[in-house]
C-alpha positions as a Markdown table, in Angstrom:
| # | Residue | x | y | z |
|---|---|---|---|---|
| 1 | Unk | -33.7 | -9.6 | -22.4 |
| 2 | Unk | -30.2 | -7.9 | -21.9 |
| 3 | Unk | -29.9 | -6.0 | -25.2 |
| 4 | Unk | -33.3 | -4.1 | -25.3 |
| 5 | Unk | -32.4 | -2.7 | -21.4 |
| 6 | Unk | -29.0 | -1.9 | -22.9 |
| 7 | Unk | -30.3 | 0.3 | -26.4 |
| 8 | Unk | -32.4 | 1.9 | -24.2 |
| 9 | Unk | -29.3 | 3.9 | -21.7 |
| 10 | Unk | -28.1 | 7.0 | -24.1 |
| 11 | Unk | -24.7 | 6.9 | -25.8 |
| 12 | Unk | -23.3 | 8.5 | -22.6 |
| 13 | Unk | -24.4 | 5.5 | -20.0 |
| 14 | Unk | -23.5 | 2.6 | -22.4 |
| 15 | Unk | -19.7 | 4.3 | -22.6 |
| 16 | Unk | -19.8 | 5.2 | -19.1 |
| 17 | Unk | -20.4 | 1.2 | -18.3 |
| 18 | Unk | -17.5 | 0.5 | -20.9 |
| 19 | Unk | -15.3 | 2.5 | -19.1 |
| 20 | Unk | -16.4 | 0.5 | -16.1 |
| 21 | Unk | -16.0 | -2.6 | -17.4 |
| 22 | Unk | -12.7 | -2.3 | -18.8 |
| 23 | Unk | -11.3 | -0.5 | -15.0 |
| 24 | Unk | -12.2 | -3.7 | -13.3 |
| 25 | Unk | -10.5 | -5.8 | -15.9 |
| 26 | Unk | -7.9 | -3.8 | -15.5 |
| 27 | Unk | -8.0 | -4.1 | -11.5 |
| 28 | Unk | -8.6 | -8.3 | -12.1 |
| 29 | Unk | -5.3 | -8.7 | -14.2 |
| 30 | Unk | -3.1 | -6.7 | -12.2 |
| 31 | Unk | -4.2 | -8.6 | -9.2 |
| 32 | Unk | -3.4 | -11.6 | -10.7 |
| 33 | Unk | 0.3 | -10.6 | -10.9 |
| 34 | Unk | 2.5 | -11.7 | -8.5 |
| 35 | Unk | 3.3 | -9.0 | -5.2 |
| 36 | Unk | 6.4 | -8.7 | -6.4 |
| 37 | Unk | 6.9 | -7.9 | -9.5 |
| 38 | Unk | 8.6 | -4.3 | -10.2 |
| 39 | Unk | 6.3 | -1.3 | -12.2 |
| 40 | Unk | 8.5 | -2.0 | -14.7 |
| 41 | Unk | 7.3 | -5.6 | -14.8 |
| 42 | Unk | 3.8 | -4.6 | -14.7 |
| 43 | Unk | 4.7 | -2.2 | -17.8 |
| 44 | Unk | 5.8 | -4.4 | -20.0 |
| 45 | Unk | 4.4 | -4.3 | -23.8 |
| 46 | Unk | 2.0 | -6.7 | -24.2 |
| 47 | Unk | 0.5 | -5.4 | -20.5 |
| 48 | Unk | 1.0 | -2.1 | -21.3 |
| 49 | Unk | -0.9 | -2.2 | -24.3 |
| 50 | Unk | -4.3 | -4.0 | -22.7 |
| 51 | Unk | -4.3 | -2.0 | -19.6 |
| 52 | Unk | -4.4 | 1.4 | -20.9 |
């Protein structure tokens, strides 16, 4: 059902939704992290590394 609507969006749109996808990941992890926490904190490696 899912697949056949996604092979039909050119290279561009499936990347596009990627992108997407991966921002509000991004947004939903950093929201988890407590208020207070310094950028350093929100930097560190293994963070760093999944929310590039």
């Amino acid at each position: 059902m899912v697949r056949p609507r996604l092979i039909a969006l050119s290279g561009a749109e499936r990347f596009h939704m990627g992108v997407q996808m991966f921002d509000a990941a991004r947004r939903m992890v950093l929201a988890s992290l407590p208020a207070n926490l310094s950028e350093n904190r929100t930097q560190a490696p293994p963070l760093r590394a999944s929310l590039r």
